[in-house]
PABAKOL-437959 format. One record per residue (C-alpha): residue number from 1; y, z, x; residue in one letter. Coordinates in Angstrom, 2 decimals, decimal comma, always signed. Layout:
! residues N
    i        v        w        u  aa
  NUM        Y        Z        X   a
...
! end
This chain:
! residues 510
    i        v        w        u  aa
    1  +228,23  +115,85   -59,63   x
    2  +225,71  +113,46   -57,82   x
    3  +227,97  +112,53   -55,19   x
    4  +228,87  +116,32   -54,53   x
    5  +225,47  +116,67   -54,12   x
    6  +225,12  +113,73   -52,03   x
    7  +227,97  +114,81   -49,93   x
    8  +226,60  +118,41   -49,67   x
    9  +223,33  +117,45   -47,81   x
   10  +225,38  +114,89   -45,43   x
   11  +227,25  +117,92   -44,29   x
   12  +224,51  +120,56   -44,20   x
   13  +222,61  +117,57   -41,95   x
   14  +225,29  +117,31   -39,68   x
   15  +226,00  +121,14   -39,65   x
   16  +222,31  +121,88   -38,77   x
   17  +222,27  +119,65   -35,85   x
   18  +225,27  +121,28   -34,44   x
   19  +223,27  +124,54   -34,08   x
   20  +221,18  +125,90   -31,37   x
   21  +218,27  +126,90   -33,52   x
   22  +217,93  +129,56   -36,38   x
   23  +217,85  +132,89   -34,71   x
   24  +215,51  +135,83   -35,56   x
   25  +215,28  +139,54   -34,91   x
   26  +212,34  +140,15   -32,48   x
   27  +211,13  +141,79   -35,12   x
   28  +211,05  +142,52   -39,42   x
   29  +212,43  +145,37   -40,52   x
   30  +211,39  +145,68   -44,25   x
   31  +213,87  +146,28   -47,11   x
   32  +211,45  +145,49   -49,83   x
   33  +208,54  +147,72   -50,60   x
   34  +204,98  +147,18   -50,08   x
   35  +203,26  +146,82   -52,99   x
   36  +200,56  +149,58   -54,64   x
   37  +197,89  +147,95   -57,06   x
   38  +195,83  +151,41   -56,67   x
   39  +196,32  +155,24   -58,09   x
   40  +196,43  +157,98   -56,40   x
   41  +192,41  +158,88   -58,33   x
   42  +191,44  +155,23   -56,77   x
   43  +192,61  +155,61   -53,16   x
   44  +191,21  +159,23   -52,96   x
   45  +187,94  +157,88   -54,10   x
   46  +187,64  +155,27   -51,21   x
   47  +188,79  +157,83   -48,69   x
   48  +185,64  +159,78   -49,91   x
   49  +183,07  +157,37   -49,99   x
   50  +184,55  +156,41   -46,68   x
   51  +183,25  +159,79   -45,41   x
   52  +180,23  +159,71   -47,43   x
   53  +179,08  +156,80   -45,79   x
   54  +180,04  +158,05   -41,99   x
   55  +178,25  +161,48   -43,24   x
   56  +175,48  +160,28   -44,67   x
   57  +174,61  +156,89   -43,05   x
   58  +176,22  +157,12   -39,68   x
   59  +177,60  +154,76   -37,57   x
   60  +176,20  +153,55   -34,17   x
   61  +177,82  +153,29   -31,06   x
   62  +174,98  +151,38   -29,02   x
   63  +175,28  +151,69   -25,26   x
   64  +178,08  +153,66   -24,50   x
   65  +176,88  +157,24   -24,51   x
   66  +180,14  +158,66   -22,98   x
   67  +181,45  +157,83   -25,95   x
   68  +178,68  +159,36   -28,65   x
   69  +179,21  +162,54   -26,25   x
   70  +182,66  +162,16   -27,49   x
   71  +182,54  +162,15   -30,93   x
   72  +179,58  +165,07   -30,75   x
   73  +181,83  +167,44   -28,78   x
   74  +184,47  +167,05   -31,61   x
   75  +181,91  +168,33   -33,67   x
   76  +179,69  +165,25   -35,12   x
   77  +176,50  +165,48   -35,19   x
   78  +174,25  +162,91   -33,10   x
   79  +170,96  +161,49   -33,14   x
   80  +170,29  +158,58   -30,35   x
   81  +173,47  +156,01   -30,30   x
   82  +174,30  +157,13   -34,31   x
   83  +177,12  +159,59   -35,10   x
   84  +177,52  +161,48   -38,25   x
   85  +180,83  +163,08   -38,68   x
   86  +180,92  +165,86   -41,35   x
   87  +183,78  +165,17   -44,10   x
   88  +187,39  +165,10   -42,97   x
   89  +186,88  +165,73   -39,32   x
   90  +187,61  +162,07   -38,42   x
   91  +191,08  +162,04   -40,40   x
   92  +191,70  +165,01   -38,42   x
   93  +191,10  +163,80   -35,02   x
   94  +193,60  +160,27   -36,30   x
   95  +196,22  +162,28   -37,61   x
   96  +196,42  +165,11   -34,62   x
   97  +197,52  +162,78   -32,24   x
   98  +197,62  +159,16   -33,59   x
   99  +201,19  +157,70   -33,36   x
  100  +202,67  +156,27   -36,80   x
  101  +204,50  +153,94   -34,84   x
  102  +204,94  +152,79   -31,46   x
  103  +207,04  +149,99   -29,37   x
  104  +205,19  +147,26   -27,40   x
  105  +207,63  +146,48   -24,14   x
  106  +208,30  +142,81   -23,84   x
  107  +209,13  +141,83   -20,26   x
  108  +212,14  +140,65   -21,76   x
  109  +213,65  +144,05   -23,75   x
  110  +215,11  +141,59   -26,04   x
  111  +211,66  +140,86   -27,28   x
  112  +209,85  +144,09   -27,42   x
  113  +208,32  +145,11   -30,92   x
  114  +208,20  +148,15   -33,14   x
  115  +204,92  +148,84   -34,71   x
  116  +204,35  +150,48   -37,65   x
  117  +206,98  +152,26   -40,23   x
  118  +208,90  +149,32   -41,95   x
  119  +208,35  +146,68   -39,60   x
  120  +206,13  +143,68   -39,75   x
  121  +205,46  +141,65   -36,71   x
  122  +203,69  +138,15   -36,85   x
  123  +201,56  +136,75   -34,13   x
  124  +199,50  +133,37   -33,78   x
  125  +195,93  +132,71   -34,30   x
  126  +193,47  +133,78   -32,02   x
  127  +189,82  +133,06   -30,43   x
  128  +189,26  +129,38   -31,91   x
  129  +187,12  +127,40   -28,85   x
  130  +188,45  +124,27   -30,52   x
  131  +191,99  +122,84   -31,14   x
  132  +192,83  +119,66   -33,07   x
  133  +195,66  +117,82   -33,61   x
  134  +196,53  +114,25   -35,57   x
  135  +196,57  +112,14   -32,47   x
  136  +193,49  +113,10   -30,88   x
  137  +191,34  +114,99   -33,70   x
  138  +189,07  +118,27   -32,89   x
  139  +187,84  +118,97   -29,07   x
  140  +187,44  +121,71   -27,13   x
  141  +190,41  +123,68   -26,16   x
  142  +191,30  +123,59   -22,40   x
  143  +194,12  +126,04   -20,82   x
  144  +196,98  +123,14   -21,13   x
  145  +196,26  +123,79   -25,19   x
  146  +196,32  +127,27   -24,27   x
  147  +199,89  +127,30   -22,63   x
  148  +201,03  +124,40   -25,06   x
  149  +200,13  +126,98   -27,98   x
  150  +202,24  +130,29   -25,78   x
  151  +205,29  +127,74   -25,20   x
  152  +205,34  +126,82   -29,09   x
  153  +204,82  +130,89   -29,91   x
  154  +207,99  +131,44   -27,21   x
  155  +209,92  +128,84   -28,84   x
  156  +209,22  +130,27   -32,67   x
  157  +212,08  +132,34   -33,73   x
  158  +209,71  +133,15   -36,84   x
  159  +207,05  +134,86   -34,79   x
  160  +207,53  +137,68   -32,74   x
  161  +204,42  +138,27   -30,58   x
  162  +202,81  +135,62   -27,96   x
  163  +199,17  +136,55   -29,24   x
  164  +196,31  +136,82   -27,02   x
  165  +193,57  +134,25   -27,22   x
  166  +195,12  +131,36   -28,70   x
  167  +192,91  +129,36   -28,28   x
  168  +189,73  +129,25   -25,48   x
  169  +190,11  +127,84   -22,35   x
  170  +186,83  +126,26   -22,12   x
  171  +187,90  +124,17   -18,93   x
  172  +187,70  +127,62   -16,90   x
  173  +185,00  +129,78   -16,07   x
  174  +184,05  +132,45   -18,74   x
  175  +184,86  +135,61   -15,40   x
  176  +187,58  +133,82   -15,11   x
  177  +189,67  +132,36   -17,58   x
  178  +191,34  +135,74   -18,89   x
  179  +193,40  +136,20   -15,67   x
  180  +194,63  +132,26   -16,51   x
  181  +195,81  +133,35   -20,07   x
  182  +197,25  +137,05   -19,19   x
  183  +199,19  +135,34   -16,31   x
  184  +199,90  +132,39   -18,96   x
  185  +201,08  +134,87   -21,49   x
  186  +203,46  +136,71   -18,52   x
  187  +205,15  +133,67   -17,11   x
  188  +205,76  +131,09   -19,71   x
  189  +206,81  +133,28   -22,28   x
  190  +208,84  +136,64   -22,28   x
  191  +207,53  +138,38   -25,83   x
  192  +204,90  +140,78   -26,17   x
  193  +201,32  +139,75   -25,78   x
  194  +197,67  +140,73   -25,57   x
  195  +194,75  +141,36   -23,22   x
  196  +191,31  +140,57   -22,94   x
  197  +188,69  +142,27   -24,56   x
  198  +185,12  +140,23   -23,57   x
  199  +184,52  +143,29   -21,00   x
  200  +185,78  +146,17   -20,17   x
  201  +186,57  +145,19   -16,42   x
  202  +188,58  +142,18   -17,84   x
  203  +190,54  +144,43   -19,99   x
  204  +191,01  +146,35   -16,67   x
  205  +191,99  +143,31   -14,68   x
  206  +194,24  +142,78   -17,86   x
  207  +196,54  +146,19   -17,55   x
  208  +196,26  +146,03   -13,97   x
  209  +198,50  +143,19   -14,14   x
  210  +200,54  +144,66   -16,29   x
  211  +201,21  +146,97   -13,90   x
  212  +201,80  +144,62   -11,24   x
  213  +204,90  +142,59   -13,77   x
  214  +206,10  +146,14   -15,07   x
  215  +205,48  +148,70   -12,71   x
  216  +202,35  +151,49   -12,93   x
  217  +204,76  +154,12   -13,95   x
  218  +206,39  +152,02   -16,54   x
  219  +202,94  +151,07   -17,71   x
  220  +201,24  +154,62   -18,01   x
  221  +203,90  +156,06   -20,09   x
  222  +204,51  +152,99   -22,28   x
  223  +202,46  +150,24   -24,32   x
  224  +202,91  +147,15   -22,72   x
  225  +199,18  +145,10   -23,42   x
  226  +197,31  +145,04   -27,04   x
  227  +193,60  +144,51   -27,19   x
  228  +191,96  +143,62   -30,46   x
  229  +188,29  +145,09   -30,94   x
  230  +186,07  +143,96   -33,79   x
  231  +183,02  +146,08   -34,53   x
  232  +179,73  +144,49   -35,24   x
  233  +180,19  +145,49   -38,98   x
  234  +178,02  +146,78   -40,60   x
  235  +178,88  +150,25   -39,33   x
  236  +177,91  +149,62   -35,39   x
  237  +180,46  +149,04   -32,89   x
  238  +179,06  +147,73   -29,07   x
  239  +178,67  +149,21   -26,12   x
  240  +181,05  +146,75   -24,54   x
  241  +183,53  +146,78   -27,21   x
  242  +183,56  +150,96   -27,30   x
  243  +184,23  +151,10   -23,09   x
  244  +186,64  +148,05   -23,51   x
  245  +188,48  +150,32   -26,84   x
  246  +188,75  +153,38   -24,05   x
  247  +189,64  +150,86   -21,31   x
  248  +192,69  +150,29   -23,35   x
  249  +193,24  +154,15   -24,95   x
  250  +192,48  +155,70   -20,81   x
  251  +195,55  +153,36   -19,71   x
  252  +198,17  +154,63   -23,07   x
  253  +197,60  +150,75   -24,30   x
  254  +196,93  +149,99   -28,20   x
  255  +193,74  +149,55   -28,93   x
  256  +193,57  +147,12   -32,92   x
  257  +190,22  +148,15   -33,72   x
  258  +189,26  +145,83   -36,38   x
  259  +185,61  +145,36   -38,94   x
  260  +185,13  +141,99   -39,45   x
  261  +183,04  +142,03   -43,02   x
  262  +182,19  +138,95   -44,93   x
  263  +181,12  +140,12   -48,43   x
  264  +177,41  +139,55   -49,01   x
  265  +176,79  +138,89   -44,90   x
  266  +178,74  +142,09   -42,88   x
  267  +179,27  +144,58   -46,09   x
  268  +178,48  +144,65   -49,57   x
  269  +179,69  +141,58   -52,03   x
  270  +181,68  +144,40   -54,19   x
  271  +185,66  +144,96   -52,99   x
  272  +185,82  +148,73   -53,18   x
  273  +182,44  +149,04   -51,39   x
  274  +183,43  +146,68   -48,33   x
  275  +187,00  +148,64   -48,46   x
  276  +185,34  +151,73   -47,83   x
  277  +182,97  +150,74   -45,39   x
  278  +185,81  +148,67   -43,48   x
  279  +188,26  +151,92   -43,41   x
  280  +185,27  +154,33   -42,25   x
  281  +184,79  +151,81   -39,24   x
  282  +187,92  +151,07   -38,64   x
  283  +188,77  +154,99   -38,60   x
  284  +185,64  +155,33   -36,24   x
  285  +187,43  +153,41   -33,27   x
  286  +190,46  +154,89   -33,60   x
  287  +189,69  +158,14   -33,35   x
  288  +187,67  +156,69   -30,12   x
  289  +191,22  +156,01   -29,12   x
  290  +192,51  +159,52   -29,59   x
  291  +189,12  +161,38   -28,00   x
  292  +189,86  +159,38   -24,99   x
  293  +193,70  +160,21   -24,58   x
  294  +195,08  +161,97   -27,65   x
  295  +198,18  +160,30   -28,01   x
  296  +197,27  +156,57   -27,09   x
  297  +198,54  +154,00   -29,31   x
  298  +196,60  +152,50   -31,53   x
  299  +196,38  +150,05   -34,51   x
  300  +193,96  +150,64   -37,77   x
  301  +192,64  +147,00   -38,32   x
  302  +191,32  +144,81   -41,31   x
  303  +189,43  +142,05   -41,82   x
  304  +187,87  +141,60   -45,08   x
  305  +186,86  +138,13   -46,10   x
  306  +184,24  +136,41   -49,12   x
  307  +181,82  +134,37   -48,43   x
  308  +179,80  +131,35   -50,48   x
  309  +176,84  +133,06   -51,66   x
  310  +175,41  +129,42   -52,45   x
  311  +175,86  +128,52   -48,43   x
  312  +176,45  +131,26   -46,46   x
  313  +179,98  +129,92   -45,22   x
  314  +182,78  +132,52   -44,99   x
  315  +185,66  +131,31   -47,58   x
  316  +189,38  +132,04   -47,17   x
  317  +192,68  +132,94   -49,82   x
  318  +189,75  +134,14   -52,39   x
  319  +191,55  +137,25   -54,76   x
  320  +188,72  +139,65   -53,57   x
  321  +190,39  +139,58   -50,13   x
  322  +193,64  +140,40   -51,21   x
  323  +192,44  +143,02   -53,56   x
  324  +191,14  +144,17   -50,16   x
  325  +194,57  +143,71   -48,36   x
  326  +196,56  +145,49   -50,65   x
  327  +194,24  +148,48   -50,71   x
  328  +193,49  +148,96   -46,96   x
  329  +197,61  +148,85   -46,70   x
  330  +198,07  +152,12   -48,92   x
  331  +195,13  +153,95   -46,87   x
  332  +196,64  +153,61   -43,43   x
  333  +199,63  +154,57   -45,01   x
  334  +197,90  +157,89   -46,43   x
  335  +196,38  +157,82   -42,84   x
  336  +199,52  +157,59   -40,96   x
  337  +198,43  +155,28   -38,62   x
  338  +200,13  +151,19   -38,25   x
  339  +197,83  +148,32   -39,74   x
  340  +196,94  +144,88   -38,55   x
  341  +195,79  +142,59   -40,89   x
  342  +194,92  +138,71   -40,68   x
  343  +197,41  +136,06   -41,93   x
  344  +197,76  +132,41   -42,82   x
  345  +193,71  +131,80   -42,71   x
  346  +191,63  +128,91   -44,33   x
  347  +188,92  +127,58   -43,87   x
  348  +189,66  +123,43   -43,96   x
  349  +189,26  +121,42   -40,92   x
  350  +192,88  +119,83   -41,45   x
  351  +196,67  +120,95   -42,60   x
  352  +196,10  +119,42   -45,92   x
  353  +196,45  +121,04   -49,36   x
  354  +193,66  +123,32   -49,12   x
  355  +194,78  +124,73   -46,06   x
  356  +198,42  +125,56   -47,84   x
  357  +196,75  +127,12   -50,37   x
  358  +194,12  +129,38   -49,05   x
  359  +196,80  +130,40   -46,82   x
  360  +198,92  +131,76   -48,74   x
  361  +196,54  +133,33   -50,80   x
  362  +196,19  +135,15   -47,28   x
  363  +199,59  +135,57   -46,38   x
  364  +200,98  +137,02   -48,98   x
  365  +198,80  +139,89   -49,94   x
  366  +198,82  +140,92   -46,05   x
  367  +202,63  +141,10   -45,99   x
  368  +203,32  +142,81   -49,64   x
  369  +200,10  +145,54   -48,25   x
  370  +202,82  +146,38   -45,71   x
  371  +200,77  +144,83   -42,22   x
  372  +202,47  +145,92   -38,90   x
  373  +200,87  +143,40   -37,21   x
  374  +199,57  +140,40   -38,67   x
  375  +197,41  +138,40   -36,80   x
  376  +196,46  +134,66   -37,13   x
  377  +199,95  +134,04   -38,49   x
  378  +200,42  +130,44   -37,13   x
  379  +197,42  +127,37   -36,39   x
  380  +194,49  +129,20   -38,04   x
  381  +192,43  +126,14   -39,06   x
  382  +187,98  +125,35   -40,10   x
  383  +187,72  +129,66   -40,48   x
  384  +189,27  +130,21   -36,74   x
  385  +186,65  +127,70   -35,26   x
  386  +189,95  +125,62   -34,46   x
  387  +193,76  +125,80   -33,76   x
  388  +195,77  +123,04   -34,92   x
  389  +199,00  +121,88   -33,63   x
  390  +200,41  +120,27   -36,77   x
  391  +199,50  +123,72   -38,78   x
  392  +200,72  +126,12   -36,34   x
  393  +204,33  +124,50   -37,28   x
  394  +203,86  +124,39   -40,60   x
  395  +202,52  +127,87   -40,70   x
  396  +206,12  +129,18   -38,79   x
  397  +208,00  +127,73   -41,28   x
  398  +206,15  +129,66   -43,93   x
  399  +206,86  +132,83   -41,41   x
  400  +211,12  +132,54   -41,66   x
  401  +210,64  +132,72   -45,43   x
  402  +209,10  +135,82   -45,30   x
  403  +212,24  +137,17   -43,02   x
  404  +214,50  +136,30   -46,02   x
  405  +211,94  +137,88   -48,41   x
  406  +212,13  +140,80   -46,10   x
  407  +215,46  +141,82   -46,23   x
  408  +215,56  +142,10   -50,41   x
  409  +218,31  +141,11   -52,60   x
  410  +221,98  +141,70   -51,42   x
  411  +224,15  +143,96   -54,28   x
  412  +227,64  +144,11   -52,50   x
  413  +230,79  +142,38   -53,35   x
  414  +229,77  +139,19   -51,43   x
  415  +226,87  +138,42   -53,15   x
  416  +228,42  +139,02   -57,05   x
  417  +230,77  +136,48   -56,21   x
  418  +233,34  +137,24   -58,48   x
  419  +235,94  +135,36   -56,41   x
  420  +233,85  +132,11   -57,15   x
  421  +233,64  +132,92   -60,51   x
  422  +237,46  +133,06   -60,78   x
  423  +237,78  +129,98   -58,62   x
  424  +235,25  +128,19   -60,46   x
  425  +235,60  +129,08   -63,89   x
  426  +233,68  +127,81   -66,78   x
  427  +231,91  +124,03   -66,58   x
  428  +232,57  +123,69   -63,06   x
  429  +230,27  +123,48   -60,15   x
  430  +230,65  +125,62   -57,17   x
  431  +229,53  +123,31   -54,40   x
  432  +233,19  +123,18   -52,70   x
  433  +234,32  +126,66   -53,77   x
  434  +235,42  +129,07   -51,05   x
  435  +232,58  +131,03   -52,06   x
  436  +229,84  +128,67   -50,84   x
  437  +231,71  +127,54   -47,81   x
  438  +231,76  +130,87   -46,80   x
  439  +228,27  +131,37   -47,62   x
  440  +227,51  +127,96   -46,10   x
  441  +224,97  +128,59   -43,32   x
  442  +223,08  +131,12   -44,56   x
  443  +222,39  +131,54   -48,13   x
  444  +219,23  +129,75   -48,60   x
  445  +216,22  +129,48   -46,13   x
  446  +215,45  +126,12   -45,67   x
  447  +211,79  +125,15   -44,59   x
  448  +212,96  +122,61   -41,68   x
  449  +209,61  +120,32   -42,07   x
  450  +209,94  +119,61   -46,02   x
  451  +211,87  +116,64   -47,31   x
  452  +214,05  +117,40   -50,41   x
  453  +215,27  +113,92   -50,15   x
  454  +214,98  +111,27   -52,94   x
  455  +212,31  +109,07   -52,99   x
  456  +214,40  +106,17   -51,67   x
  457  +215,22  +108,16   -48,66   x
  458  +212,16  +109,01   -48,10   x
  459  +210,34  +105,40   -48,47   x
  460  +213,16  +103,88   -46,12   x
  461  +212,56  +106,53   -43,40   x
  462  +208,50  +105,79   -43,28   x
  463  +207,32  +107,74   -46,16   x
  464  +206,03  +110,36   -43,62   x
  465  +203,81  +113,05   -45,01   x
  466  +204,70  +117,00   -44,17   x
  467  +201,61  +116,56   -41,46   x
  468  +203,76  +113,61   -39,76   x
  469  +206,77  +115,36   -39,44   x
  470  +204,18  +118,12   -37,99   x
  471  +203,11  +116,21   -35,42   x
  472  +206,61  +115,20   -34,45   x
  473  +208,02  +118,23   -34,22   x
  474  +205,33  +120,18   -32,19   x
  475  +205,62  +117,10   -29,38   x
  476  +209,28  +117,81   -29,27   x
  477  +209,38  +121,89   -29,27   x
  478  +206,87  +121,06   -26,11   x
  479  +209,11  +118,49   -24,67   x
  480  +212,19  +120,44   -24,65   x
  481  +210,27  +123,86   -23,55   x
  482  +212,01  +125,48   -20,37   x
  483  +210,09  +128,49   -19,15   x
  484  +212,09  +132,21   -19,59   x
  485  +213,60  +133,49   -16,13   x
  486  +211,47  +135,56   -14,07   x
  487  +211,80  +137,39   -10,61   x
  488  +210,57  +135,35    -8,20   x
  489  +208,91  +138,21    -6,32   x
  490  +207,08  +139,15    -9,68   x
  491  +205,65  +136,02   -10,60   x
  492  +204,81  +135,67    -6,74   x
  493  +202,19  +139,13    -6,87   x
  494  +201,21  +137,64   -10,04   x
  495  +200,22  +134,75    -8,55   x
  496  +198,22  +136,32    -5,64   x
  497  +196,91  +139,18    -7,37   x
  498  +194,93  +136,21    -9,65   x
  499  +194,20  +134,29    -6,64   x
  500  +192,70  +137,23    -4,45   x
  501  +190,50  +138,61    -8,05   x
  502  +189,11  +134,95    -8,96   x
  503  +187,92  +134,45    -5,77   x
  504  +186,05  +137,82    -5,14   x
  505  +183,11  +136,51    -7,34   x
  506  +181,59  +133,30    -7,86   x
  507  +182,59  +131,36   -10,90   x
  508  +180,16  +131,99   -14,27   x
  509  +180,20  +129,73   -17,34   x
  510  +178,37  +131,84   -20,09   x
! end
């Protein structure tokens, strides 16, 4: 039995090296079901003090008055920058004109993304200023990490989104540095990706070279560019952030308008109470979307994270969150609109055991609460203060186990197996039946970076930890990256249309 065993791995070893790569749908299409921890009684509940707290708190919009004008011709009331929608009339406004669903266009068609109804898409971390790796430990992220992290997202079957900010560019001047990672985003990958969101004029500059790679037609009646919007929870959203949310909505681009409430800091330290004040600002912005252009995409966002009430520090994979996960997932689905939530997050400073833990106390309540669009799927690392290399690996493997999860359990003839029943019969093993040959390749994910080997094998190979075989395998995605095709004539007006807009204005570092 050992040696069939033995024998098995030598020729699954030799048959994985013969293949290209694993290869993934650009996208998840869900078989399974997302998974309801709250009653009908519960859910209306939050959706009322939801409104209760819009009615009878309000929530600010500070320094945008064209919006507040907005909301109090759709019949909110208004006093000063705060906005006080009666009951119901914010659903309204969302579910008018709000699409359930929408496609992002990839340059590549091959890559473009569904978002919303069964479909999950994954996407890397985004906004650490740091990235660390085991060679050369934590330091400031420069805009080689930042295209080393899009050519690692490209060459992930497992994730289906190049991300936005992967990491800061801190080598490049703050006016400047989002036409360096847009163009980044355009030319060394070919998936979807996001925009700036720092000002609104960036997030101009941002479609405005979208329309240069896909056309202004293409881009006005299409979503091409995501930009994701945090408010400045609790229950105010910024002047800035509100022009660059209709920046994106004016130009029929998807807005993720996302609170960002630590328990006890941002919102209150109870999970129903932060749930409702996170879906009544979260509904806020994108019904901003649809008062701007009725119509616009747009994705209902969530991030809802503890804290250390001894310390102040924000904590990560806690069961509060994912309380917090799987309710906000049956509200947008009540709402009708798609949901982004965050994904493999922690909060240590290295890929170690902690890290694996905390995130898939993330992961997994995002995907079962039926995300669209989970963010932060790969290199999260120190509570997105850093991107690490070694974890953004480790994280994708994670990410193709959730494909197989995704597809549900198989009840046809194939996978009853009768024949290799009758082939095998009883006190046999079925190792060389016709059953598993056939089979061969693709009945079990395996996570490439763990070693199942025996302990032997292991010591004689270097006893290398999972965070060694990280490291190796991140060096060679990057050494055997070649770029996606692109016309030469678009990547040319790329080119120039960065060149001419960087130097119209002097470089500024804060």
């Amino acid at each position: 039995m050992m040696e069939a065993v033995a024998e098995a791995r030598r020729s699954r070893s030799g048959r994985r090296g013969a293949r290209s790569g694993p290869v993934a749908p650009p996208y998840i299409t869900r078989k399974i079901p997302p998974y309801e921890i709250l009653s009908e009684e519960a859910l209306a509940l939050i959706e009322e003090h939801a409104d209760r707290i819009l009615e009878e708190v309000g929530f600010e919009i500070r320094g945008d008055q064209e919006a507040v004008d907005l909301f109090k011709a759709a019949g909110a009331e208004t006093d000063g920058w705060r906005i006080r929608p009666p009951r119901g009339l914010i659903r309204s406004i969302i579910q008018r004109t709000c699409p359930a669903s929408f496609m992002q266009h990839a340059r590549n068609p091959e890559r473009s993304v569904v978002i919303g109804g069964a479909n999950t898409v994954f996407s890397p971390a985004y906004g650490s200023p740091f990235v660390t790796d085991a060679d050369r430990g934590r330091r400031y992220g420069t805009l080689e990490d930042f295209g080393n992290f899009v050519k690692l997202a490209y060459m992930t079957p497992w994730l289906h989104h190049s991300g936005g900010t992967v990491c800061e560019p801190v080598d490049v001047p703050v006016n400047k540095r989002h036409f360096d990672m847009v163009l980044a985003h355009m030319t060394l990958s070919d998936k979807g990706f996001m925009g700036s969101v720092t000002t609104a004029p960036r997030a101009s500059d941002s479609i405005e070279m979208c329309r240069v790679l896909f056309g202004a037609d293409f881009v006005d009646a299409n979503c091409v560019i995501l930009g994701n919007v945090n408010t400045n929870s609790p229950l105010v959203l910024d002047g800035e952030a509100s022009r660059v949310i209709r920046t994106y909505a004016r130009a029929n681009q998807a807005a993720v308008c996302v609170p960002f409430i630590l328990g006890g800091a941002m919102g209150p330290v109870t999970t129903a109470g932060a749930l409702a004040q996170c879906f009544a600002e979260a509904m806020m912005c994108v019904a901003l979307t649809q008062l701007e252009r009725p119509g616009a995409p747009a994705i209902l966002g969530n991030f809802l994270s503890s804290m250390s009430l001894k310390s102040g520090a924000p904590t990560f994979g806690t069961p509060e969150p994912a309380l917090g996960y799987l309710g906000i997932g049956a509200l947008a689905r009540r709402l009708g609109v798609p949901l982004r939530c965050g994904g493999n997050l922690c909060a240590s400073k290295i890929p170690d055991a902690q890290a694996a833990y905390e995130s898939a106390n993330s992961m997994w309540p995002a995907f079962l609460a039926g995300a669209h669009f989970i963010l932060h799927s790969a290199g999260w690392a120190e509570g997105a203060l850093a991107m690490s290399y070694e974890k953004f690996v480790m994280d994708a493997d994670q990410l193709g186990a959730f494909h197989t999860l995704a597809r549900g359990m198989p009840v046809d003839e194939n996978a009853f197996a009768l024949d290799g029943f009758h082939e095998v019969g009883p006190g046999k093993h079925f190792l060389g039946s016709a059953h598993t040959m056939r089979n061969y390749e693709t009945a079990f994910y395996d996570f490439p970076l763990s070693d199942n080997n025996s302990f032997e094998q292991w010591s004689e190979e270097g006893s290398h930890d999972i965070v060694k075989r990280a490291n190796r395998k991140w060096k060679a995605m990057l050494e055997a990256y070649e770029a996606p095709p692109m016309e030469q004539d678009k990547r040319e007006a790329l080119t120039d249309f960065v060149a001419r807009k960087k130097a119209e204005v002097p470089d500024a570092w804060y």
